[in-house]
C-alpha positions in Angstrom: 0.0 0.0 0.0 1.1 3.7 -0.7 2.1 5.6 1.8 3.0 8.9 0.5 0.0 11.7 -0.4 1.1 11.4 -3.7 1.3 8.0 -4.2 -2.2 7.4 -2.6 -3.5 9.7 -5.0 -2.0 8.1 -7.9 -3.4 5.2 -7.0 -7.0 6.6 -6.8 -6.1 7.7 -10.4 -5.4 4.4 -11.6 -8.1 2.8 -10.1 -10.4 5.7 -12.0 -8.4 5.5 -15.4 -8.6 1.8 -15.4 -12.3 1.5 -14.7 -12.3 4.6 -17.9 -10.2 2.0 -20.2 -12.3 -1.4 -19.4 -15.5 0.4 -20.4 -14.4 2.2 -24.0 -12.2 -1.4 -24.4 -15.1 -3.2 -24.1 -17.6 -1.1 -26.2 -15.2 -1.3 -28.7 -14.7 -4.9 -28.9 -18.5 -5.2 -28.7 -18.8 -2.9 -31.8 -16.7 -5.2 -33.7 -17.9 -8.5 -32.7 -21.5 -7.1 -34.1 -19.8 -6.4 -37.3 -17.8 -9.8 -37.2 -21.4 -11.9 -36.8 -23.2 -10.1 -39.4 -20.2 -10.4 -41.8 -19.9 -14.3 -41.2 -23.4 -14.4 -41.6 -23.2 -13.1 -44.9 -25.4 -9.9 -44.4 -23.7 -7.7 -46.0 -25.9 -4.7 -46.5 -26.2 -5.0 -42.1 -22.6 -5.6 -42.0 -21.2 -2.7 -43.9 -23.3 -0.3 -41.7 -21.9 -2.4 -38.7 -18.5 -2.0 -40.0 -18.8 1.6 -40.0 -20.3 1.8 -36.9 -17.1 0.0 -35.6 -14.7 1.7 -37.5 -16.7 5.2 -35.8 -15.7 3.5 -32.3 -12.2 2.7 -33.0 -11.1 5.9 -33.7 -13.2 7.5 -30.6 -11.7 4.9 -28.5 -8.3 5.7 -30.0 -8.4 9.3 -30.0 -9.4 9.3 -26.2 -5.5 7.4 -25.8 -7.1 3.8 -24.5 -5.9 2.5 -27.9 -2.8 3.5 -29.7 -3.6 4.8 -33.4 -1.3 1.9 -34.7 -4.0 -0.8 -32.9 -6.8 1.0 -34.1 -5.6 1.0 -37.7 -4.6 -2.7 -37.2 -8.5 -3.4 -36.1 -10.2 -1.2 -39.3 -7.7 -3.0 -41.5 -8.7 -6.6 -40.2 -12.5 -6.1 -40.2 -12.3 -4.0 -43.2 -10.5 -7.2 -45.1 -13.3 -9.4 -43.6 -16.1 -7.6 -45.0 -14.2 -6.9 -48.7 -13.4 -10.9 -48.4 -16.9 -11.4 -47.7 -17.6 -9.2 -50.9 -15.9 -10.7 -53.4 -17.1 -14.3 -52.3 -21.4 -12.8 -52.4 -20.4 -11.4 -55.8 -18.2 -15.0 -57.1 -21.3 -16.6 -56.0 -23.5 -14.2 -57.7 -22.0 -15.2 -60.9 
């Protein structure tokens, strides 16, 4: 346990800016899992508004500094690649 003001206060922070973190982390990951299920499922007019919708909350969550912008670019780049995979395959199948 602290035992300096400072420190005592610190940890009060951290306790604060953790509790901060979970809850953006885990709207974010819920944002993309939505998008993730309606890709697989192969709605793709749903999806691509999903998609947005979850590439709106990445860069909220990263511009607030839970994320760095390198992992948020990571994440629109992987679920971006889903969907355009997802794409292509609708419009092979189409053919």
């Amino acid at each position: 346990m602290p035992n300096l003001k400072s420190s005592k206060k610190r940890a009060r922070q951290a306790i604060k800016r953790t509790a901060y973190n979970r809850y953006w982390r885990k709207t974010m990951k819920t944002y993309i899992k939505k998008a993730r299920k309606a890709i697989l499922a192969g709605n793709l007019e749903e999806a691509r508004k999903l998609v947005y919708d979850a590439q709106r909350m990445i860069d909220k969550v990263a511009s607030k500094g839970v994320i760095h912008k390198r992992e948020a670019a990571r994440r629109k780049s992987r679920i971006m690649g889903m969907l355009a995979k997802a794409e292509k395959s609708m419009a092979q199948t189409q053919e």
